[in-house]
BAPADREN-40758 format. One record per residue (C-alpha): x, y, z; residue number from 1; residue in one letter. Coordinates in Angstrom, 1 decimal, padded with zeros to 4 digits. Layout:
N
xx:X | yy:Y | zz:Z | seq:NUM | type:A .
...
***
This chain:
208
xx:000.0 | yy:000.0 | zz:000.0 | seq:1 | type:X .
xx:001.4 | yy:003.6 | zz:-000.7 | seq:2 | type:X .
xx:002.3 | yy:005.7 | zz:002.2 | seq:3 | type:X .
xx:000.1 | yy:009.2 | zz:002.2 | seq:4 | type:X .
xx:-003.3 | yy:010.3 | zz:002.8 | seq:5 | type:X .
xx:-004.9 | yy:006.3 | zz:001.7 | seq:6 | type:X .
xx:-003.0 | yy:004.8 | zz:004.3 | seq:7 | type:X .
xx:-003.9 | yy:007.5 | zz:006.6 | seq:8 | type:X .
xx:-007.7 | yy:007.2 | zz:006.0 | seq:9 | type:X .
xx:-006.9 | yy:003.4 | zz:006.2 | seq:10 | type:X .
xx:-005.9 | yy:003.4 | zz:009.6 | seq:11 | type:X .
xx:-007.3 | yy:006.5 | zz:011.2 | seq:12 | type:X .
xx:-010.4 | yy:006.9 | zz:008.8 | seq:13 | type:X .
xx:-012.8 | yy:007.9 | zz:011.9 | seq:14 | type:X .
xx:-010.6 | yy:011.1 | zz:012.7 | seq:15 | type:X .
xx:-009.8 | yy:012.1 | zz:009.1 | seq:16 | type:X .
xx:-013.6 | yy:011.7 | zz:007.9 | seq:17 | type:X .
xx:-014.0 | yy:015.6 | zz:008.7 | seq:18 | type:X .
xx:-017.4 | yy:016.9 | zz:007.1 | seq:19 | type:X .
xx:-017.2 | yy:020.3 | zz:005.2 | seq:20 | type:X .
xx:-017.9 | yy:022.7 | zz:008.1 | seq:21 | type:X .
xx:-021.9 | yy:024.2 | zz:008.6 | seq:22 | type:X .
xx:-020.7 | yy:028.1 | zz:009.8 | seq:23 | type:X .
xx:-024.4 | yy:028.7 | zz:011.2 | seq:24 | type:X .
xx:-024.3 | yy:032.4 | zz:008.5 | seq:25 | type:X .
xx:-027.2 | yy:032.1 | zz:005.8 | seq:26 | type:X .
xx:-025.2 | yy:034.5 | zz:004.3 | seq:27 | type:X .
xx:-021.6 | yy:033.7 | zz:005.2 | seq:28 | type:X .
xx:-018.8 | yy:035.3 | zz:003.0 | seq:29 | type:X .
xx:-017.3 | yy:033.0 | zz:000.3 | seq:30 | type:X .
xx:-014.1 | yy:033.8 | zz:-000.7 | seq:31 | type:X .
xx:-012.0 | yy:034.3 | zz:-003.7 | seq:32 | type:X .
xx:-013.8 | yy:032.9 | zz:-007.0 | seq:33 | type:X .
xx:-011.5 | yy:030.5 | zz:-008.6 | seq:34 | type:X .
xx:-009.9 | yy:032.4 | zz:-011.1 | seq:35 | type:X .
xx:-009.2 | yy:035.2 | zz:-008.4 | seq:36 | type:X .
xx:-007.9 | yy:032.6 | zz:-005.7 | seq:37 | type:X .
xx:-005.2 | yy:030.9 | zz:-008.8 | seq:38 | type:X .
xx:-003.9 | yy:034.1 | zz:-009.4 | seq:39 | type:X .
xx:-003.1 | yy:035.0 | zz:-005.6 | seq:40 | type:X .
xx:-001.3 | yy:031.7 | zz:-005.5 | seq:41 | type:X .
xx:000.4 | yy:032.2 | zz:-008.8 | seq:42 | type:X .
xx:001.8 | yy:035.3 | zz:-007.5 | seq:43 | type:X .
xx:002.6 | yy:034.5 | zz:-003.9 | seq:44 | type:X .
xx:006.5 | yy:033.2 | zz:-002.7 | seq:45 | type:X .
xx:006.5 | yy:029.9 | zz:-002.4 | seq:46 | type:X .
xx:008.3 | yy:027.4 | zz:-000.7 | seq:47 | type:X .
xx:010.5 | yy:024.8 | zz:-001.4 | seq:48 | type:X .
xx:008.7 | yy:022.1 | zz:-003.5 | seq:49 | type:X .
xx:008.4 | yy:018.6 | zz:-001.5 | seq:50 | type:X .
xx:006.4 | yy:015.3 | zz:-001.9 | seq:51 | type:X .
xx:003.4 | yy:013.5 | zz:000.1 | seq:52 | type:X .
xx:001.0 | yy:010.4 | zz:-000.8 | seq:53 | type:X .
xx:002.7 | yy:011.3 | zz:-004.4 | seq:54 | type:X .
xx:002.3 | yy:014.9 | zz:-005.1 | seq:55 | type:X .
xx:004.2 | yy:017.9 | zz:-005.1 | seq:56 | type:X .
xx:003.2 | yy:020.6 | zz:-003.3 | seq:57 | type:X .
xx:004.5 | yy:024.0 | zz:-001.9 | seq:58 | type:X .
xx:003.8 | yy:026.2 | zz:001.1 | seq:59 | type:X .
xx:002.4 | yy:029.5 | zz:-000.7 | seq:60 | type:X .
xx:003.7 | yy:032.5 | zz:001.7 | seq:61 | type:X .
xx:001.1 | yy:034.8 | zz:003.0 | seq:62 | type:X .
xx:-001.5 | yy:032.5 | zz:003.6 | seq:63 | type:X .
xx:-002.6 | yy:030.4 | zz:006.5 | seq:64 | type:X .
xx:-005.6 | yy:028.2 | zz:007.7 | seq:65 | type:X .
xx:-007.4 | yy:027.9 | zz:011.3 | seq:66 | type:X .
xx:-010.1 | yy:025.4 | zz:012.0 | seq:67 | type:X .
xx:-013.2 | yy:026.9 | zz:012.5 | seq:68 | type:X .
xx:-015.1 | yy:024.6 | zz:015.4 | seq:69 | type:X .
xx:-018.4 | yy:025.6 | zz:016.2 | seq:70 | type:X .
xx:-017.3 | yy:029.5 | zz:015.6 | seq:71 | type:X .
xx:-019.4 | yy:031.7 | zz:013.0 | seq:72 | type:X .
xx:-016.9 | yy:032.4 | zz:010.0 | seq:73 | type:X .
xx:-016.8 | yy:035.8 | zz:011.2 | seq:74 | type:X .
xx:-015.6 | yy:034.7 | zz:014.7 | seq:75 | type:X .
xx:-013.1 | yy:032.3 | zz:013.3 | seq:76 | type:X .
xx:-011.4 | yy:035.3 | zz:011.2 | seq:77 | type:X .
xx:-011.9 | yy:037.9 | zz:013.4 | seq:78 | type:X .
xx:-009.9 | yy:035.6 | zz:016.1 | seq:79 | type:X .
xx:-006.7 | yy:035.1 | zz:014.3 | seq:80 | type:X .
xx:-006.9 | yy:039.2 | zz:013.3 | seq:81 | type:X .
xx:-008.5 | yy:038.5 | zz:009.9 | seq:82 | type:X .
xx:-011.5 | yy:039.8 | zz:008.4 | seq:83 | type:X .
xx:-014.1 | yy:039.3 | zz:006.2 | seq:84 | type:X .
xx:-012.0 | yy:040.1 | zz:002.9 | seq:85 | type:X .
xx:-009.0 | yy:038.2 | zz:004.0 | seq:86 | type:X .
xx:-011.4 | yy:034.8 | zz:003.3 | seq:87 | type:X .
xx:-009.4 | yy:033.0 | zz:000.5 | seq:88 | type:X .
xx:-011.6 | yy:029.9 | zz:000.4 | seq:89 | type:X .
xx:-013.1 | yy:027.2 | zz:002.9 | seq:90 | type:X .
xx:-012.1 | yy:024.2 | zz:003.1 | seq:91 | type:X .
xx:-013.8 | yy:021.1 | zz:004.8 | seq:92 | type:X .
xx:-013.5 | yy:022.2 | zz:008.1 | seq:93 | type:X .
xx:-010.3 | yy:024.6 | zz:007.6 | seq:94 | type:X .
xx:-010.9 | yy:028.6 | zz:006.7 | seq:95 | type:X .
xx:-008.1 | yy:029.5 | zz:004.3 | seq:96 | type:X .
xx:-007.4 | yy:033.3 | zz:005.0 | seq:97 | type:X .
xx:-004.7 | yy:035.9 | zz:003.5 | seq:98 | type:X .
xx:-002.3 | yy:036.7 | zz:007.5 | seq:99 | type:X .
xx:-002.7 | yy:040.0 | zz:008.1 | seq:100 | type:X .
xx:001.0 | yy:041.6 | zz:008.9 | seq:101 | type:X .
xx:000.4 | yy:041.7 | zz:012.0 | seq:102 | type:X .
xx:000.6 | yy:038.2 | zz:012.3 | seq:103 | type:X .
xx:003.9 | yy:038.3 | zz:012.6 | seq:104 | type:X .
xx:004.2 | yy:035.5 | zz:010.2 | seq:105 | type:X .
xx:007.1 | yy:035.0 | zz:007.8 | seq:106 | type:X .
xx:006.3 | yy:035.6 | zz:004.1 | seq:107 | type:X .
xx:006.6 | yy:031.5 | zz:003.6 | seq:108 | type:X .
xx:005.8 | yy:030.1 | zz:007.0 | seq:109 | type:X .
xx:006.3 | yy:026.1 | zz:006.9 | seq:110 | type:X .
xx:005.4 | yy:025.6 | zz:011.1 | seq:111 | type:X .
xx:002.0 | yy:025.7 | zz:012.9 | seq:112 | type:X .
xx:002.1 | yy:028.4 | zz:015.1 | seq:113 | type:X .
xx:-000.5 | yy:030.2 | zz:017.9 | seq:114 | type:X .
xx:-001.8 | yy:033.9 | zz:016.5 | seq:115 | type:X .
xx:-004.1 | yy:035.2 | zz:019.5 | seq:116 | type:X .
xx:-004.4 | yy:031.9 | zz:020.9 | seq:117 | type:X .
xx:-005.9 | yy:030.2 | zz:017.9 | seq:118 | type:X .
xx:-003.8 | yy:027.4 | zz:016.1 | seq:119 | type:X .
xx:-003.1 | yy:028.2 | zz:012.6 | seq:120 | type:X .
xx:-001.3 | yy:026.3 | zz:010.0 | seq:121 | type:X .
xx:000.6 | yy:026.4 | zz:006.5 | seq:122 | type:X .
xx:-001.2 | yy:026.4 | zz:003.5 | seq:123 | type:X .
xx:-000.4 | yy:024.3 | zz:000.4 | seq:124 | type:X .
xx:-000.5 | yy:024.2 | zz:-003.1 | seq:125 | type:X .
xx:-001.0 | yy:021.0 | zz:-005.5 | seq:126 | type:X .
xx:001.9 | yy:021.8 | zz:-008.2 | seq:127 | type:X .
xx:-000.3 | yy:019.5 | zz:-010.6 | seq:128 | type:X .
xx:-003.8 | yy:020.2 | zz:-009.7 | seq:129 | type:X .
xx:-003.5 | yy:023.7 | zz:-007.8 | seq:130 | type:X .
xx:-005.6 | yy:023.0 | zz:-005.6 | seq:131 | type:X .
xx:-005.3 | yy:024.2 | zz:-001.6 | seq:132 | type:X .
xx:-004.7 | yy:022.0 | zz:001.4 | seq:133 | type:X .
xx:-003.4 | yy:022.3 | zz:004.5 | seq:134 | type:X .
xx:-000.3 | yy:021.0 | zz:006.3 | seq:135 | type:X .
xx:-000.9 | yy:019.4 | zz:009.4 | seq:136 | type:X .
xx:002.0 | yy:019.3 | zz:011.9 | seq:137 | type:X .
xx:001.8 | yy:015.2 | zz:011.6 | seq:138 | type:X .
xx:004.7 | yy:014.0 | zz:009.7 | seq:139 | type:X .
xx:004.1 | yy:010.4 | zz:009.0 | seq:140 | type:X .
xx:007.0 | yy:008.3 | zz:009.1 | seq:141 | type:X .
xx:008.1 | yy:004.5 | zz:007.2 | seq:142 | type:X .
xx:010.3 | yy:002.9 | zz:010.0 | seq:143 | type:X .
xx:012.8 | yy:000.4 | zz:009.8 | seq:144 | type:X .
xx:011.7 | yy:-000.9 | zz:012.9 | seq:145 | type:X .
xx:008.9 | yy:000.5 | zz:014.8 | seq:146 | type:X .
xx:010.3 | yy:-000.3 | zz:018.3 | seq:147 | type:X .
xx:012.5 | yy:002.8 | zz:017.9 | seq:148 | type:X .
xx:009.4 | yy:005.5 | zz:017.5 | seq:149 | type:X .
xx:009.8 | yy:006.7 | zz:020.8 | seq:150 | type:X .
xx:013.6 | yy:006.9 | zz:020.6 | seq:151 | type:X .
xx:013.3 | yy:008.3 | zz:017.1 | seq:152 | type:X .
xx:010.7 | yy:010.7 | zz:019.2 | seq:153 | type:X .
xx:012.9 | yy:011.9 | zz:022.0 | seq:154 | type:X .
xx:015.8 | yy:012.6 | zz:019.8 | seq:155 | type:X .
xx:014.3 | yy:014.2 | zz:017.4 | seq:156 | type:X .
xx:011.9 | yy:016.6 | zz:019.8 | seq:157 | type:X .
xx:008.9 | yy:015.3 | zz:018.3 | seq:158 | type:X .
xx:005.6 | yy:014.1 | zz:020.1 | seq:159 | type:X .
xx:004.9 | yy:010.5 | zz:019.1 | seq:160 | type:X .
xx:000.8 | yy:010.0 | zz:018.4 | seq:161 | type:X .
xx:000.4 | yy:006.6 | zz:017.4 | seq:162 | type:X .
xx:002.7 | yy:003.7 | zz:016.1 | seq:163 | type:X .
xx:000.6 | yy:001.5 | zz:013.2 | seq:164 | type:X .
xx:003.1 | yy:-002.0 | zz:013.4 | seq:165 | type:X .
xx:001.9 | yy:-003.9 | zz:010.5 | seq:166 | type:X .
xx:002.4 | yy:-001.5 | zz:008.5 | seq:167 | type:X .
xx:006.1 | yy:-000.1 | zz:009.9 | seq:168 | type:X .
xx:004.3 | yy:003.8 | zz:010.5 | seq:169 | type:X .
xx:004.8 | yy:006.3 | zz:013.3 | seq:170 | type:X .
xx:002.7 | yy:009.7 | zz:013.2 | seq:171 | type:X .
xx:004.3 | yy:012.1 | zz:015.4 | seq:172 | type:X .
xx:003.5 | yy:016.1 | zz:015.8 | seq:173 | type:X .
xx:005.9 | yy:018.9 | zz:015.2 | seq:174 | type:X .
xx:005.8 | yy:021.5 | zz:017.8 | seq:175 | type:X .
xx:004.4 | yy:024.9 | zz:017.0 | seq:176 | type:X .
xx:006.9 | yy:027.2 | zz:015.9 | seq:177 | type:X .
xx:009.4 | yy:024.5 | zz:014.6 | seq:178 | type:X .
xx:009.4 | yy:024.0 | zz:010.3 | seq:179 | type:X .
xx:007.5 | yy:021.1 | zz:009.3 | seq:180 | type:X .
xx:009.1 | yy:020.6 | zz:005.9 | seq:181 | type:X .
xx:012.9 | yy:020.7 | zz:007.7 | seq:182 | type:X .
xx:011.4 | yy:018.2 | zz:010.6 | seq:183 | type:X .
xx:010.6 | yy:015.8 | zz:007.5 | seq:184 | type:X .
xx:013.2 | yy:016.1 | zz:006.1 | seq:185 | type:X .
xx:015.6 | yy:015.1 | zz:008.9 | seq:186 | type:X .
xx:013.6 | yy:012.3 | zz:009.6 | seq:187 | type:X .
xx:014.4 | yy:011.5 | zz:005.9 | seq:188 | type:X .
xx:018.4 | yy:011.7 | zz:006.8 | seq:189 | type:X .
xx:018.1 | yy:009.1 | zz:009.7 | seq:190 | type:X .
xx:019.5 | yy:005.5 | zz:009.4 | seq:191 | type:X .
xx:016.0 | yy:004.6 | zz:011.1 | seq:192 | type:X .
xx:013.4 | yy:006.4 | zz:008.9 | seq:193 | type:X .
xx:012.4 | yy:004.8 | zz:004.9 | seq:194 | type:X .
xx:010.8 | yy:008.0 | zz:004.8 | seq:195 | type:X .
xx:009.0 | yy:010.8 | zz:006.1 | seq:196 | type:X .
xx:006.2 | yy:013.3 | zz:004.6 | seq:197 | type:X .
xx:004.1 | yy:015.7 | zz:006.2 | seq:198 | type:X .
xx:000.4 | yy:015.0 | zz:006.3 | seq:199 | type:X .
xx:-001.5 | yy:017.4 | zz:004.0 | seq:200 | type:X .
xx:-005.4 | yy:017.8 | zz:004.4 | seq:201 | type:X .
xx:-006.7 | yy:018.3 | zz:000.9 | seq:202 | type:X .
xx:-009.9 | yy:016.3 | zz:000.2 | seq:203 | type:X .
xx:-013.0 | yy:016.2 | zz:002.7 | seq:204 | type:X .
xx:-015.8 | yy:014.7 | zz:002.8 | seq:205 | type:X .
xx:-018.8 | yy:017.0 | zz:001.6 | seq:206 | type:X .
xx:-022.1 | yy:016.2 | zz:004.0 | seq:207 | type:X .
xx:-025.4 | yy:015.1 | zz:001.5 | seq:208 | type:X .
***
């Protein structure tokens, strides 16, 4: 079985079923249209390209995505110091929003990070579809052995989450403030690690 999001869904399908969000606003804002939201990305810095469940993608600078909860859209924006025009698109149950400077945010931000105690985290582009997701702070890793997650987790500063045996797996989470793409890649350098790619949320499950 490929390592990326199918395995993912295969063993943790109950958490990464994530409905699109219901934002409780009959008239909730709804972004960028399409052709508006490709040309943002097409002209934002990106990051380094780098590959997960085989696809390319880049962090696109400027951009960021918080989970909304059971917050109106409004609230969800207003609470990481967005507004209503900063709305780039939703996705499932993650708002896609241009950071304000005042974020404090670097123009291409690979690492989750706190902004007015909200959790927000990179945003994505597909190279071959360009289409948005989100990078989690889960780097999912192809051991040589799984007995050494938690030592691979202690030197490496990271928080193991769950060890999947049969299939040689550990998911562990990257601390805020620390680069998610750099954490994956020195996994990648260790003796222990087949591989290591950063979870990217990019397809939800849209309610009937």
């Amino acid at each position: 079985m490929a390592m990326g999001s199918l395995t993912r869904k295969t063993i943790l399908s109950m958490l990464l079923f994530v409905p699109a969000a219901t934002w409780g606003q009959a008239s909730a804002p709804t972004g960028l249209s399409a052709g508006a939201r490709a040309a943002l990305v097409q002209a934002a810095p990106k990051g380094a390209p780098f590959k997960s469940g085989g696809q390319t993608y880049q962090v696109v600078g400027g951009l960021r995505a918080t989970a909304g909860g059971s917050a109106t859209l409004d609230q969800t924006l207003s609470a990481v110091g967005a507004v209503s025009t900063d709305l780039v698109e939703v996705r499932g149950p993650f708002v896609i929003y241009r950071a304000p400077s005042a974020a404090g945010a670097a123009p291409v931000s690979a690492m989750a990070a706190a902004v007015n105690q909200s959790s927000t985290l990179p945003v994505v582009v597909n190279k071959r579809t360009g289409r948005l997701g989100v990078a989690a702070n889960v780097l999912i890793v192809k051991l040589t052995d799984v007995g050494t997650a938690a030592f691979l987790a202690e030197a490496s500063g990271l928080t193991l989450d769950f060890v999947a045996e049969r299939l040689g797996l550990a998911f562990y989470t990257v601390p805020d403030g620390r680069d998610i793409q750099a954490a994956a890649a020195s996994l990648a350098r260790d003796s222990r690690v087949k591989s290591a790619e950063i979870e990217i949320r990019e397809h939800f499950a849209v309610p009937m």
